[in-house]
N, CA, C and O of each residue as an XYZ file, in Angstrom:
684
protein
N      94.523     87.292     24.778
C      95.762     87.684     25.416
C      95.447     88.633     26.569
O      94.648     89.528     26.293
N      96.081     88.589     28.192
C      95.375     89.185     28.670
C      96.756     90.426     28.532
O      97.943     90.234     28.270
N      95.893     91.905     28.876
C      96.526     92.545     29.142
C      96.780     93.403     30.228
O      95.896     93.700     31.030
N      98.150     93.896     30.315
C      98.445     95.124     31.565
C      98.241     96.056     31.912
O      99.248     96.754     31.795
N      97.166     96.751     32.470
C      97.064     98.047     32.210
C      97.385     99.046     33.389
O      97.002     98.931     34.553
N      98.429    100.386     32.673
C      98.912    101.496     34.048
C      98.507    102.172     33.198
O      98.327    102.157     31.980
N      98.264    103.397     34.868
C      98.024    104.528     34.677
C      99.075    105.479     34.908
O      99.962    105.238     35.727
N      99.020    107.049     33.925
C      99.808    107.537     34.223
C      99.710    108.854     33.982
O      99.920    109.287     32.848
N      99.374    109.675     35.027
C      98.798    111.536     34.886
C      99.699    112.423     34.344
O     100.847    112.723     34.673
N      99.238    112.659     33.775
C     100.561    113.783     32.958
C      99.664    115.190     33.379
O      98.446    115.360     33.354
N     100.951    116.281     33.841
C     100.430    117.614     34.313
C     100.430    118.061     32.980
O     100.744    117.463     31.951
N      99.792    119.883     33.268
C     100.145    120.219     31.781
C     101.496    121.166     30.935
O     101.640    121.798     29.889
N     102.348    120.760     32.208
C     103.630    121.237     31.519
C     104.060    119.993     30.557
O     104.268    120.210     29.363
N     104.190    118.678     31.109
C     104.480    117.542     30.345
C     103.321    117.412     29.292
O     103.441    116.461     28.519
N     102.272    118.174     29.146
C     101.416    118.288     28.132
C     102.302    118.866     26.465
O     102.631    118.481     25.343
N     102.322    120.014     27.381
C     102.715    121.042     26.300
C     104.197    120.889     26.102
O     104.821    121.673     25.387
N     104.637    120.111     26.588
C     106.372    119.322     25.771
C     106.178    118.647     24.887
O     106.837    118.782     23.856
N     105.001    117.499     25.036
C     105.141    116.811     24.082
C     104.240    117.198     22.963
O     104.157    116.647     21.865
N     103.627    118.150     23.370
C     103.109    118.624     22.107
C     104.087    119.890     21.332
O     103.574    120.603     20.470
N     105.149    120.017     21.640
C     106.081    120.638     21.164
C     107.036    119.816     20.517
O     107.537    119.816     19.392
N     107.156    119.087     21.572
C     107.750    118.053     21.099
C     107.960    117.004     20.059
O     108.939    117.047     19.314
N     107.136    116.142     20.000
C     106.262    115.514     19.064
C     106.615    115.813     17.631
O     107.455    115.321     16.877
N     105.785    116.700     17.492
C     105.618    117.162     15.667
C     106.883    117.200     15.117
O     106.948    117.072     13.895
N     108.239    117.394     15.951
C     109.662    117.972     15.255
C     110.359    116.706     15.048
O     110.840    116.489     13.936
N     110.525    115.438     16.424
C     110.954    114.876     17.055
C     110.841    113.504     16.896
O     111.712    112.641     17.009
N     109.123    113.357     16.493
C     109.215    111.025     16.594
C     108.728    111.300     14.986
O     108.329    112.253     14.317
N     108.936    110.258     14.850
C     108.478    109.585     13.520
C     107.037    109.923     13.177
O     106.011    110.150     13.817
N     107.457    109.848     11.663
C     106.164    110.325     11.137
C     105.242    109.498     10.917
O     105.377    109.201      9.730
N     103.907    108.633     11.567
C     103.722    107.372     11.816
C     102.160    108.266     12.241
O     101.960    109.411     12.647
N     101.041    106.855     11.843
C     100.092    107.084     12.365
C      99.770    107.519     14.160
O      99.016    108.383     14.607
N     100.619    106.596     14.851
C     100.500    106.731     15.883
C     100.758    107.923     16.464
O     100.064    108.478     17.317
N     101.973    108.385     15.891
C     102.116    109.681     16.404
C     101.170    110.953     16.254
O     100.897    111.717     17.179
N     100.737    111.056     15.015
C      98.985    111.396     14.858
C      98.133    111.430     15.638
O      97.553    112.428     16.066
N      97.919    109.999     15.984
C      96.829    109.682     17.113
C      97.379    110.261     18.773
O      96.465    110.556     19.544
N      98.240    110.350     19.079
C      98.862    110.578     20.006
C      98.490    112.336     20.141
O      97.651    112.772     20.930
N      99.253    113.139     19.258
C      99.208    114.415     18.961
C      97.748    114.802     19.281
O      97.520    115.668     20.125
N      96.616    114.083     18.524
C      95.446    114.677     18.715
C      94.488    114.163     19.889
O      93.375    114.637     20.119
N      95.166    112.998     20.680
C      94.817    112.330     22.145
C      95.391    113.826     23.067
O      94.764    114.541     23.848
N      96.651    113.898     22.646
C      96.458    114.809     23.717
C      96.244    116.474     23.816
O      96.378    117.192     24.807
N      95.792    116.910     22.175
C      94.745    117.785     22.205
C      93.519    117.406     23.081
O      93.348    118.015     24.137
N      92.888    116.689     22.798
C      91.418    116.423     23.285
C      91.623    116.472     24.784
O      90.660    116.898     25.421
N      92.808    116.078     25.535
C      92.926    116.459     26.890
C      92.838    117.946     27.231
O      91.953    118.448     27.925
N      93.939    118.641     26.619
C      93.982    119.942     26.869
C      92.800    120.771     26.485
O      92.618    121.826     27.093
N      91.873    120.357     25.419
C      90.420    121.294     25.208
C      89.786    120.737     26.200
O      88.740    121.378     26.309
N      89.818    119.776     27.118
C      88.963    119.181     28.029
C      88.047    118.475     27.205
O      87.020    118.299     27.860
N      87.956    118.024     26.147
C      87.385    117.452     25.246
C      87.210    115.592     25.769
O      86.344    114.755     25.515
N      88.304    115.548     26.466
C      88.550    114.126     27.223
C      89.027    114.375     28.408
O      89.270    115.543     28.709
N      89.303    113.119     29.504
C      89.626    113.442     31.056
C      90.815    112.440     30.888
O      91.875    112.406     31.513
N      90.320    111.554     29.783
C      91.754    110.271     30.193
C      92.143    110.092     28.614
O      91.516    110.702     27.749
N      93.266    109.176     28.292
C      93.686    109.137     27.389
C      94.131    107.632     27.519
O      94.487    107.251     28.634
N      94.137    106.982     26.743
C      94.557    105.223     26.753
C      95.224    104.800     25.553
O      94.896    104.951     24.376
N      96.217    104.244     26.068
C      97.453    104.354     24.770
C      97.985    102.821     24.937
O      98.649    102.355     25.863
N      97.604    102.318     24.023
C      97.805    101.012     23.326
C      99.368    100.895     22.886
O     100.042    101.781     22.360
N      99.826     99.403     23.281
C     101.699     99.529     22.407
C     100.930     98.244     21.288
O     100.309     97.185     21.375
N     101.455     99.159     20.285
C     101.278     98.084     19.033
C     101.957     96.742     18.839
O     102.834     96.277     19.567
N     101.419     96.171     17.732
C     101.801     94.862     17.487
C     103.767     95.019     17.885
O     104.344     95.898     17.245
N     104.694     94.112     18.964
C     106.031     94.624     18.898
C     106.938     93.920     17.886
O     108.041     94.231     17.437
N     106.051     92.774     17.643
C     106.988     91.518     16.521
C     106.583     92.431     14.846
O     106.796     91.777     13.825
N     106.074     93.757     14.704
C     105.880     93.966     13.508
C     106.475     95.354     12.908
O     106.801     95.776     11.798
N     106.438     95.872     14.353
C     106.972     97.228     14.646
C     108.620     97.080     14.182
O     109.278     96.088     14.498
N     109.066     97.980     13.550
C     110.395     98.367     12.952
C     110.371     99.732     13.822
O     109.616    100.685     13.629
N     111.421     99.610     14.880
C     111.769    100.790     15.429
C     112.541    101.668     14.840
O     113.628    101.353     14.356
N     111.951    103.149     14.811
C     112.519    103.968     13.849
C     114.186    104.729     14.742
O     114.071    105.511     15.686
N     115.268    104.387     14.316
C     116.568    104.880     14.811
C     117.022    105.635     13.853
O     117.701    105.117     12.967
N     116.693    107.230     13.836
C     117.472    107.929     13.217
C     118.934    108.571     13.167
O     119.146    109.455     13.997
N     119.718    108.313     12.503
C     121.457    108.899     12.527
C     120.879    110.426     12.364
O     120.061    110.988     11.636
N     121.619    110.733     13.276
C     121.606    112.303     13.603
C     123.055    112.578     13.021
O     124.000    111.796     13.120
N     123.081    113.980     12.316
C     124.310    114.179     11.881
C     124.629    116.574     12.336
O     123.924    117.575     12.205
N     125.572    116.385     12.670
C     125.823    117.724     12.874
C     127.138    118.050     12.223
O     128.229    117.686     12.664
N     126.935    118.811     11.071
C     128.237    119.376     10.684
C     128.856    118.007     10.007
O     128.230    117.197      9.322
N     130.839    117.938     10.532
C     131.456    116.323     10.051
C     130.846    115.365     11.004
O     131.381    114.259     10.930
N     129.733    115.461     12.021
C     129.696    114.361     13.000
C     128.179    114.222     12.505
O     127.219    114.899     12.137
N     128.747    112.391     12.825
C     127.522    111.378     12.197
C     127.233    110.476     13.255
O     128.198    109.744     13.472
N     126.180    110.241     14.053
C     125.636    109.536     15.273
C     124.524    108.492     14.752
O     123.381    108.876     14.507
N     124.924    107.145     14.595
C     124.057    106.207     14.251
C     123.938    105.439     15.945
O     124.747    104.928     16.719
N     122.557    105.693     15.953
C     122.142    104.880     17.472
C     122.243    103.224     17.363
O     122.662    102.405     18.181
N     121.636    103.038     15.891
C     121.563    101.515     15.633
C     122.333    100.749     15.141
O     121.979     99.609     14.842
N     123.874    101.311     14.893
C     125.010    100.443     14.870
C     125.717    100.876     16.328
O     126.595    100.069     16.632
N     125.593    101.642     17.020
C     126.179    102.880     17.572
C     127.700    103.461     17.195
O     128.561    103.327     18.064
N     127.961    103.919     16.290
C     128.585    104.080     15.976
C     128.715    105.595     15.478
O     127.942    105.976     14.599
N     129.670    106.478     16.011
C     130.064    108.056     15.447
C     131.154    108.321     14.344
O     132.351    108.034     14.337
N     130.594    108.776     13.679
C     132.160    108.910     12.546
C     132.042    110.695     12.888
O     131.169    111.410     13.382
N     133.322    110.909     12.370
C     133.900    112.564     12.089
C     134.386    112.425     10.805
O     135.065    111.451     10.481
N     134.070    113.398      9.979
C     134.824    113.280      8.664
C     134.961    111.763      7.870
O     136.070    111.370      7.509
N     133.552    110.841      7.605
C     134.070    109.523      7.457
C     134.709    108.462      8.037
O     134.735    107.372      7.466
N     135.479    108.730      9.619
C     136.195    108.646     10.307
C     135.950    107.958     11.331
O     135.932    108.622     12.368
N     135.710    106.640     11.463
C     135.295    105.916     12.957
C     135.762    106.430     14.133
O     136.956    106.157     14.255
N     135.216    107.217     15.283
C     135.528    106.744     16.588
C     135.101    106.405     17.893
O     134.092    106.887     18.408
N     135.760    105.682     18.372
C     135.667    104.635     19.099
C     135.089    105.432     20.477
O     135.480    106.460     21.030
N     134.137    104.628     20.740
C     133.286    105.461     22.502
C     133.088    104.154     23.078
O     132.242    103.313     22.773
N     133.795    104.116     23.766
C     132.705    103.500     25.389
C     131.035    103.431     25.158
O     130.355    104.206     24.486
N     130.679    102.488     25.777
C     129.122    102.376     25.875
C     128.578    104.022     26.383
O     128.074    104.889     25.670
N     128.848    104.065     27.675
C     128.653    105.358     28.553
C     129.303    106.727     27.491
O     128.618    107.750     27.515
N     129.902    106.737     27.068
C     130.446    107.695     26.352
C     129.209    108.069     24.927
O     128.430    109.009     24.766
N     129.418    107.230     24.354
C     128.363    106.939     23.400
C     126.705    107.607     23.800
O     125.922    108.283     23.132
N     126.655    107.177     24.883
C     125.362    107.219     25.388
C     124.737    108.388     26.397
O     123.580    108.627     26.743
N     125.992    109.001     26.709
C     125.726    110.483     27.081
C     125.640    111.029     25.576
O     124.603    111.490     25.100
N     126.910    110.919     24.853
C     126.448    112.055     23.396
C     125.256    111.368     22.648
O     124.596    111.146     23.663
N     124.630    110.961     21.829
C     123.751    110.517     21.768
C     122.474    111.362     22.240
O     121.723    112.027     21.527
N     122.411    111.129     23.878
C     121.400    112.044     24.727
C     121.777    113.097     24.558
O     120.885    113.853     24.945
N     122.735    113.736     24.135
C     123.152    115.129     24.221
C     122.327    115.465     22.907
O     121.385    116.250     22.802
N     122.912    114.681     21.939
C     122.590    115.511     20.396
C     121.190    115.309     20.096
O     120.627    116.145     19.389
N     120.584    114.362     20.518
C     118.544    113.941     19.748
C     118.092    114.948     20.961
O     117.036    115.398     20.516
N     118.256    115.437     21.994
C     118.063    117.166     22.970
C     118.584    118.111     22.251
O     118.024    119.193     22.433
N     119.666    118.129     21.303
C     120.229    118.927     20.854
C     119.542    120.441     21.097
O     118.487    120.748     20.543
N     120.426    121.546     22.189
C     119.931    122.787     22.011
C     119.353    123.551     23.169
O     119.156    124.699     23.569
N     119.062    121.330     23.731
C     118.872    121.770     25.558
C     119.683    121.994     26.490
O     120.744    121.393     26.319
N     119.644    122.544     27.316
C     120.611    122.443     28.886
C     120.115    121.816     29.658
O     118.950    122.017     30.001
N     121.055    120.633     30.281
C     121.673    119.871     31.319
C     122.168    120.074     31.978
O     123.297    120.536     31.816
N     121.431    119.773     33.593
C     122.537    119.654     34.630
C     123.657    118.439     34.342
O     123.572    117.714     33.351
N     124.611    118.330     35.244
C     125.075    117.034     35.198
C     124.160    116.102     35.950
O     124.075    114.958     35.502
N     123.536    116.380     36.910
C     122.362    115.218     37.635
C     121.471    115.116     36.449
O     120.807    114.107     36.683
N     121.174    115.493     35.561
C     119.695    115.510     34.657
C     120.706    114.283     33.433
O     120.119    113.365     32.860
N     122.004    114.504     33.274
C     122.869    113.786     32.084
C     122.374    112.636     33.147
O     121.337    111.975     33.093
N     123.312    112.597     34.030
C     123.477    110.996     34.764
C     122.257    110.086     34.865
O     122.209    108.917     34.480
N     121.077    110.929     35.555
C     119.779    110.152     35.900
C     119.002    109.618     34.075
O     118.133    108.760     33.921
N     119.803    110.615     32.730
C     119.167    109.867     31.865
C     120.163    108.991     31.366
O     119.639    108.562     30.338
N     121.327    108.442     31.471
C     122.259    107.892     31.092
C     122.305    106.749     31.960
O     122.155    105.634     31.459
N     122.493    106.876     33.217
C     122.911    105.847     34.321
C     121.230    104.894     34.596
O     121.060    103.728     34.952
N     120.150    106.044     34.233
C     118.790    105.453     35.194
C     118.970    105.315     35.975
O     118.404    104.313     36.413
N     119.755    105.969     36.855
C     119.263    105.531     38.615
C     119.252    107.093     39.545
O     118.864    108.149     39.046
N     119.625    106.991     40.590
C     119.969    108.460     41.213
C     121.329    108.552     41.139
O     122.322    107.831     41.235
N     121.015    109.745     40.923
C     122.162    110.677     41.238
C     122.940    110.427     42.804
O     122.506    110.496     43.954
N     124.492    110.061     42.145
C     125.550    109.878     43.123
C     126.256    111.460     43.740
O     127.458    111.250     43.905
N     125.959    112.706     44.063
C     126.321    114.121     44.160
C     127.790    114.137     43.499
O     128.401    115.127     43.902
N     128.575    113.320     42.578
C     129.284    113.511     42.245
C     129.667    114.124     40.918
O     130.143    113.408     40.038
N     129.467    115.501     40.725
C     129.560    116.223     39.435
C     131.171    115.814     38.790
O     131.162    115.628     37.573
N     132.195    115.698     39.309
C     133.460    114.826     38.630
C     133.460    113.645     37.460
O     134.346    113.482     36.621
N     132.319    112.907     37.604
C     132.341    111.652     36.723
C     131.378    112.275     35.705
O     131.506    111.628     34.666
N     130.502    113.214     35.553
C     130.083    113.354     34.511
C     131.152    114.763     33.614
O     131.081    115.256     32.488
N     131.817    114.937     34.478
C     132.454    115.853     33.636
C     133.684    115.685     32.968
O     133.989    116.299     31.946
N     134.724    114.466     33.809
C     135.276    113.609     33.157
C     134.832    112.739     31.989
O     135.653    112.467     31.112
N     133.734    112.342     31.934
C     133.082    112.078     30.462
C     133.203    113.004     29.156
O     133.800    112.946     28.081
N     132.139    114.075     29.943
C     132.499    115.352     28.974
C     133.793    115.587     28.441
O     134.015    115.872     27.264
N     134.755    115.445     29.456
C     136.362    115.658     28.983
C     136.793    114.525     27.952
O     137.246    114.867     26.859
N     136.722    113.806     28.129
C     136.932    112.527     27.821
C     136.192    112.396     26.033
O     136.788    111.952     25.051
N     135.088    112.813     26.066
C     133.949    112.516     24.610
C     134.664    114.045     23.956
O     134.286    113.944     22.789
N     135.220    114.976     24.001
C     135.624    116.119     23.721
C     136.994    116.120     22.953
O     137.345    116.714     21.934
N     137.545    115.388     23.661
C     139.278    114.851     23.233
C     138.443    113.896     21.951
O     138.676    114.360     20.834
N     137.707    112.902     21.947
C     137.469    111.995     20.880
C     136.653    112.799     19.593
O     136.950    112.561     18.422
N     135.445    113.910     20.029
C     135.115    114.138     18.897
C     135.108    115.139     18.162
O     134.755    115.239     16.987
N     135.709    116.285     19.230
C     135.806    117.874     18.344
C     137.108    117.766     17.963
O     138.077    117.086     18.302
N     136.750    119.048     16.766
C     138.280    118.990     16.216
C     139.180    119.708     17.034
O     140.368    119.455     16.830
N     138.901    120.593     17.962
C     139.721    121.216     18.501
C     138.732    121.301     20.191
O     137.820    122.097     20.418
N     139.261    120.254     21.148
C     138.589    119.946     22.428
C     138.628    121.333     23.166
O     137.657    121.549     23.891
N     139.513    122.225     23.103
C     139.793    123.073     24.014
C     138.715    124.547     23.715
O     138.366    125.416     24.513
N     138.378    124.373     22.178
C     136.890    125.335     21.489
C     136.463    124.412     20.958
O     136.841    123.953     19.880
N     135.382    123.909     21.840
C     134.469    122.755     21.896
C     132.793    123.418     20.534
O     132.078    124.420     20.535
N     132.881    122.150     19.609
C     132.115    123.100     18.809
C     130.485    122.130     18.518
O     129.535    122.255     17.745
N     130.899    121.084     19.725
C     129.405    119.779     20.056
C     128.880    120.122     20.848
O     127.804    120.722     20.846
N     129.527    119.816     21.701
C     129.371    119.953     23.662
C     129.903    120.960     24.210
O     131.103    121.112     24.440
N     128.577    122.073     24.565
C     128.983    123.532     24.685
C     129.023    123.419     26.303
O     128.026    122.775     26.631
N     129.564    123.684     27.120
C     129.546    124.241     28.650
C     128.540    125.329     28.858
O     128.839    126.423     28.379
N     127.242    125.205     29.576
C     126.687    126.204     29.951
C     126.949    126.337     31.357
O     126.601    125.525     32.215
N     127.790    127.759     31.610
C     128.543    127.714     33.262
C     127.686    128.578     34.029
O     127.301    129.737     33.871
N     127.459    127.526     35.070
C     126.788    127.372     36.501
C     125.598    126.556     36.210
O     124.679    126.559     37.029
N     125.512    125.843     35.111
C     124.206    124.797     34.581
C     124.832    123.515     34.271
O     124.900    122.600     35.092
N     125.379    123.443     32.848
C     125.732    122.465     33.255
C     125.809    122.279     31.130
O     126.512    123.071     30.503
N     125.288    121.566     30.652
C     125.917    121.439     29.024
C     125.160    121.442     28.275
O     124.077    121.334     28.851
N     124.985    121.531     26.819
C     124.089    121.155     25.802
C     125.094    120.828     24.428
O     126.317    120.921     24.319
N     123.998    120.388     23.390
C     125.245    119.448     22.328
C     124.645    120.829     21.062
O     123.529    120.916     20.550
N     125.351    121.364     20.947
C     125.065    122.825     20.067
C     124.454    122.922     19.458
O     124.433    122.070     18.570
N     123.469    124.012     19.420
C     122.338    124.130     18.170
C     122.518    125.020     17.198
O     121.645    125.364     16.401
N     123.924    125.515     17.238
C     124.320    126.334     15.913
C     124.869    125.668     14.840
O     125.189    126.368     13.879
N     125.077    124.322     14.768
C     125.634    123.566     13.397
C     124.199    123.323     12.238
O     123.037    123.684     12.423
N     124.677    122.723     11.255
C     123.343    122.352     10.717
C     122.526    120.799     11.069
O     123.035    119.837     10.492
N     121.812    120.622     11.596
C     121.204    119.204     12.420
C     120.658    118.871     11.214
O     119.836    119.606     10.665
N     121.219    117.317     10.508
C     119.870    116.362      9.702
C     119.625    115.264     10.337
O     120.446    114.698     11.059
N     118.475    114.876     10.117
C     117.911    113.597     11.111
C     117.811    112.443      9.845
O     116.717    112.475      9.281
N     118.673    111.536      9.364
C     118.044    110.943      8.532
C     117.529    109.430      9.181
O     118.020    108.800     10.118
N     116.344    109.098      8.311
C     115.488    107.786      9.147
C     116.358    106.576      8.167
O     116.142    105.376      8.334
């Protein structure tokens, strides 16, 4: 089988994310192992390059964990949010900003940083449509939109999906 091969330099701020990252965050899987200690061996200078294989994909079971905060339950792989047992209903885009909000859970977002990971493309300078979302996913999932207790406003930045509830990740 022939294969494709890219390259791709990672500085060492994107080092030390995903090695922060990582251990809390992907699945608990050999690979991620191998990964973790690939990119030790970069940072001791122990190695210069790192080469990262995608496994068998017809065997691989992608791991989609339901994230749950508090009454809110976020299944990526039905996509589907309940509150209190409670189906509701999101838009694709709706869905898919919270989602990115809550598996960051804790980070701050601009609205250009929401859009470019939601939309994938560039940024349109229009801060209105992502905040009409926000408005919009706020009315559907807090209990009380107006003391927002998901999707916190960080003002003159921009949002994060709260890290004061209790977060379970179940696989």
């Amino acid at each position: 089988m022939k294969k494709n091969i890219g390259f791709i330099s990672l500085d060492s701020a994107l080092i030390q994310w995903l090695q922060e990252k990582l251990p809390i965050s992907a699945p608990d899987t050999a690979g991620t192992k191998e990964l973790i200690e690939g990119l030790e061996t970069l940072i001791n200078g122990r190695s210069d390059l790192l080469m990262v294989e995608l496994a068998d994909t017809e065997n691989v079971m992608p791991v989609t964990p339901t994230i749950r905060c508090g009454t809110l339950s976020i299944d990526p792989k039905s996509r589907k949010v309940l509150r209190d047992g409670a189906e509701i209903l999101l838009t694709p885009k709706e869905f898919d900003i919270l989602y990115f909000l809550a598996r960051n859970r804790g980070e701050v977002f601009t609205k250009e940083q929401i859009y470019q990971a939601v939309w994938e493309s560039e940024y349109l300078l229009d801060d209105s449509n992502i905040m009409a979302f926000i408005r919009k996913l706020r009315k559907k999932i807090e209990p009380n939109p107006d003391a927002p207790e998901y999707i916190l406003t960080i003002w003159g930045i921009g949002y994060k999906f709260s890290d004061k509830q209790q977060h379970i990740i179940d696989c």
